[in-house]
N, C-alpha and C positions, 0 to 999 in steps of 0.2 A: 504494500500500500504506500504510494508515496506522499510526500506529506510537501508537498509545494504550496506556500500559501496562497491564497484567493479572496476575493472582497467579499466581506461581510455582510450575510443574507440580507433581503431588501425585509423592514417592517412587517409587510404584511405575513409573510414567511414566518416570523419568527412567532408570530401573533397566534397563528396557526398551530404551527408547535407546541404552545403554550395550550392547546386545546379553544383559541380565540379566535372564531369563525369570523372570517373578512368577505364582503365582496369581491371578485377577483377582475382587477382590469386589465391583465396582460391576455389572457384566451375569452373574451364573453362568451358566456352560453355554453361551452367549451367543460373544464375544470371545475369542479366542486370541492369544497372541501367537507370530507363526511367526517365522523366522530374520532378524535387524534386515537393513537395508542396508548396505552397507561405509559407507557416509556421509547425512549428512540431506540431505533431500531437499523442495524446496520450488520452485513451480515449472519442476514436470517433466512429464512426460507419460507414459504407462504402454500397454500395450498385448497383448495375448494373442495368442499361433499356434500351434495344435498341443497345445496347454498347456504352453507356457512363456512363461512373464511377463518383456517387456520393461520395464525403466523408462530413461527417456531424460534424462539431464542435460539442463540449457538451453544446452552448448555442442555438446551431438553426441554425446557420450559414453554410453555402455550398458552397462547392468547387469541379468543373468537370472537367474532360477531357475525351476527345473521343476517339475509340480506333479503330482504321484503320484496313484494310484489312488483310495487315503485322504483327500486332500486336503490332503497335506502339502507343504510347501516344501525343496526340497534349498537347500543354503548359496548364495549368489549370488555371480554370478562378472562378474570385471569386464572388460569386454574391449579388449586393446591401443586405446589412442586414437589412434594413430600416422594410420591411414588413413581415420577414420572421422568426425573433425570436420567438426560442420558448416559446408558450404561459406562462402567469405566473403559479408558483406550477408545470412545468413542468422538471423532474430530469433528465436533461443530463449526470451525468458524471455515470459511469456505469450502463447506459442502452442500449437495446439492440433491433435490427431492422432488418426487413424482407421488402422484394421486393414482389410485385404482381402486373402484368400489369402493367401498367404504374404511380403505387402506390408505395410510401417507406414508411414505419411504424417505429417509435419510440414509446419503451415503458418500463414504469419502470424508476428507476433510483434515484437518489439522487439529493436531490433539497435542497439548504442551507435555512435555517433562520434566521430571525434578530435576533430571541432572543438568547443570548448568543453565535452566530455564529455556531449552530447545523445543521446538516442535518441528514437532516430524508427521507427515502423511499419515491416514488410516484407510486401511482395509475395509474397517466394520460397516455391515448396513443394518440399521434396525425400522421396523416398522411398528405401526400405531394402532391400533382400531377405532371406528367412530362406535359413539353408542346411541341409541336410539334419542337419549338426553341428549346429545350435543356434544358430550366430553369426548377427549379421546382416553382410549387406558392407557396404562405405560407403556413404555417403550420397552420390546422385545427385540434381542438379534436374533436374524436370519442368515442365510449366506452370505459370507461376506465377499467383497471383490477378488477378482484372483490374484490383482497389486494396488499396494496403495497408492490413493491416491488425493487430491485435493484442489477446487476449482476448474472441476470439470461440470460437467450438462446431463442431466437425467430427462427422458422421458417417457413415456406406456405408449404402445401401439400393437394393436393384434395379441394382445395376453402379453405382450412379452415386456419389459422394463430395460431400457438401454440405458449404458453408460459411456458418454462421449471426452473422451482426450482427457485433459487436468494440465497442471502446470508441468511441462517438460516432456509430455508424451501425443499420442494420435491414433492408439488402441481406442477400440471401440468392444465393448461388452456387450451381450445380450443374455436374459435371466426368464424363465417362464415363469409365470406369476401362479402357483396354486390356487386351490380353493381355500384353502385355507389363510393365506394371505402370505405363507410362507413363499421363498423363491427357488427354484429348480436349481443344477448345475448351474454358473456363468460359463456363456463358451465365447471367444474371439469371430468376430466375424471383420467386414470391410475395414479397416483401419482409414483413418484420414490422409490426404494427401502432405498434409505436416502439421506437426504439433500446435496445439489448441486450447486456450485455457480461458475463464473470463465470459463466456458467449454463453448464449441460450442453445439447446437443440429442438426443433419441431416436430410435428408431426401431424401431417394434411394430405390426402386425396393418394395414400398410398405411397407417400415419399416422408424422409427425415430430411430437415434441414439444418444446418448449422450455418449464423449466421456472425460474421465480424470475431471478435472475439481479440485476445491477445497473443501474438506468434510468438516471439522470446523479450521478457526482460519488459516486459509492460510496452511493450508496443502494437497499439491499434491494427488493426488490416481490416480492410474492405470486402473481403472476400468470401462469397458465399457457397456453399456447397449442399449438393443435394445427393440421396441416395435412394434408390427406389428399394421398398419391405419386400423380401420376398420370404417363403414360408420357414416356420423353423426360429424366425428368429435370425433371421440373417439379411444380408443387403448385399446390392448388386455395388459395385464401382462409384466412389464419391465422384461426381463430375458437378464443375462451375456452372452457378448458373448468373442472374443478372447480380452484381457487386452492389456495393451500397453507395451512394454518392461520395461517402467520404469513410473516413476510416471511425470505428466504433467498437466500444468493447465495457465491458462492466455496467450494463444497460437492465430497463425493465423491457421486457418482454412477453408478448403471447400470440395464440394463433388464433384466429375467430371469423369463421363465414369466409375459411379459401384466403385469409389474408392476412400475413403476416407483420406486427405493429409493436416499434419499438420507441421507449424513450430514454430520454435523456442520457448518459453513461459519458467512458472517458474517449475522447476525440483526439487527444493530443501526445504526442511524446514524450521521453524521460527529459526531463529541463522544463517543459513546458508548461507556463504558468498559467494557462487558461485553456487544462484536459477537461474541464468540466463541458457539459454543455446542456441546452434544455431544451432542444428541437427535438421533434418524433417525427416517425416514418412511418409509409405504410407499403406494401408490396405485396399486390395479388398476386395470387398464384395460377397460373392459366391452366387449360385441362390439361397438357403435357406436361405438366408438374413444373415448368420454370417459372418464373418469376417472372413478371413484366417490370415495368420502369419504377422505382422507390420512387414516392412522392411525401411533401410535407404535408404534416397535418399541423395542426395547433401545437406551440410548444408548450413545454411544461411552466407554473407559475415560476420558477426558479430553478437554475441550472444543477442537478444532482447526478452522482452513482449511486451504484449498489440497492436501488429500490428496487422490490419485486413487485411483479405485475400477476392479476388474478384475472377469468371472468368468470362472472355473473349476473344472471336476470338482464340481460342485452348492455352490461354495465362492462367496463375495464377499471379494475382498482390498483390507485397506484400506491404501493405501502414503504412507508419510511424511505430509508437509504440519508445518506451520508453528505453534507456541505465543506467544503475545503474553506478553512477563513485563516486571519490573521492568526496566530495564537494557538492552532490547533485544527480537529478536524472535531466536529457534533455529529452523532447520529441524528437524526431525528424524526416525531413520532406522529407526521401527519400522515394523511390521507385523503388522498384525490380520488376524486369519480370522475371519469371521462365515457361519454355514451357512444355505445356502436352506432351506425348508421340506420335507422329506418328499416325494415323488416321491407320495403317496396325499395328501396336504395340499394342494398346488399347485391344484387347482381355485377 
């Protein structure tokens, strides 16, 4: 994480955080702010069931709220940690998690140690249950990865749960999801065309994508790749599809109606004193599975990384993520609502 200082979030922003709803006049109509988190939030990992949105602290810890008909947020509620940390040698801070049924998956990550205060990569993956209440139970491990790793991309397609590159690699995992909620063997399948870390993976109309993301050493790339599902759990050849305008990486991200939408993340290089950025993208996916031309949408009220992106009820939530300022770097604990387009629009 680099720590280059950056100007001090605008008012409204902080107001926000503060849990102090503002009018927003950089996107009208655009941007909401729905009910902040009890706390900021930087990475974490977020996750949808039912429609109601988990968000996962990087030690185990969980925080939900539900999301109404309207597309509103009830307050969020935090739930006992007593039994529900994650287990020990398990790396929360850049690791990365998938939804399935009524299943949430963490895996990977960075896990400190005593000796000399290092952290080093994890293997481990544990999974959650929803309960009919809303809570999740504790956290249980399942198969773990076959190497460790941390700030790679998870996501479910066809039963199966993939796990995409991490910092230093381009191995690609695939895991079959039981019924149980448990996961099969992990077996290698397509590997990327070079190492990957920092980026979202997709999953639309039969194809994974990965998009942007960090090559070596905290540097951005523009480069997007696709892989078409074939059965088993496995993928044919990652081959380029349309790039992104510019370079992106530690963004929020997701996929919704054939279209892939991303916001804010780091843009810039190592030195670069203004990685931040608050423009979003969108990029349909055509029926040949590539991408047509990224286009802007509204950017974000203030330029952030590391916030995760959820949907629900025809909503995008944009949760927490991180401000670079004088002094330091703040998590912080708001919450944006941004609307898909019109159910007669969406084509």
């Amino acid at each position: 994480m680099k720590n280059t200082p950056m100007k001090t979030p605008s008012l409204p922003l902080l107001l926000a955080a503060l849990g102090v709803i503002l009018p927003l006049a950089s996107a009208p109509g655009q941007y909401e702010a729905m009910p902040s988190l009890n706390g900021g939030a930087y990475s974490h990992q977020a996750a949808v069931i039912e429609d109601t949105i988990y968000v996962i602290a990087r030690k185990g810890s969980v925080t939900r709220s539900t999301v109404d008909e309207a597309g509103a947020l009830s307050a969020w509620k935090f739930q006992d940690i007593g039994g529900e940390l994650f287990p020990a040698g398990m790396g929360g801070k850049y690791s990365c998690s998938a939804a399935s049924g009524d299943w949430v998956y963490i895996m990977g990550g960075l896990v400190n140690t005593v000796e000399m205060g290092n952290t080093n990569p994890s293997a481990m993956v544990v999974k959650a249950q929803r309960n009919p209440d809303g809570r999740l139970d504790p956290w249980q491990e399942t198969t773990p990865l076959p190497e460790p790793r941390y700030d790679g991309a998870a996501v479910v397609a066809d039963g199966y749960l993939y796990h995409v590159g991490g910092e230093g690699h381009r191995k690609v995992f695939s895991a079959k999801i039981l019924e149980n909620g448990d996961l099969g063997a992990w077996t290698e399948t397509q590997p990327l065309p070079t190492n990957r870390y920092g980026m979202h993976v997709f999953a639309s109309g039969g194809y994974l994508y990965v998009v942007g993301g960090f090559v070596l050493h905290q540097r951005p790339t523009d480069t997007v790749f696709r892989a078409k599902i074939l059965p088993g759990g496995t993928l044919e050849k990652w081959t380029k599809t349309e790039p992104l305008p510019g370079t992106r990486a530690d963004y929020g991200g997701v996929v919704a109606d054939g279209k892939i939408y991303l916001f804010g993340g780091d843009i810039g290089d190592i030195g670069d004193g203004n990685q931040q950025s608050a423009s979003a993208l969108v990029g349909p996916i055509g029926a040949d599975g590539h991408i047509a031309a990224w286009s802007e949408i509204p950017p974000l009220p203030e330029a952030a990384r590391g916030l995760q992106a959820v949907v629900a009820r025809d909503h995008i939530f944009l949760i927490g993520g991180i401000f670079l300022q004088e002094g330091g770097n703040t998590a912080y604990k708001t919450v944006w609502r941004f609307p898909l387009p019109a159910k007669g629009e969406r084509e």
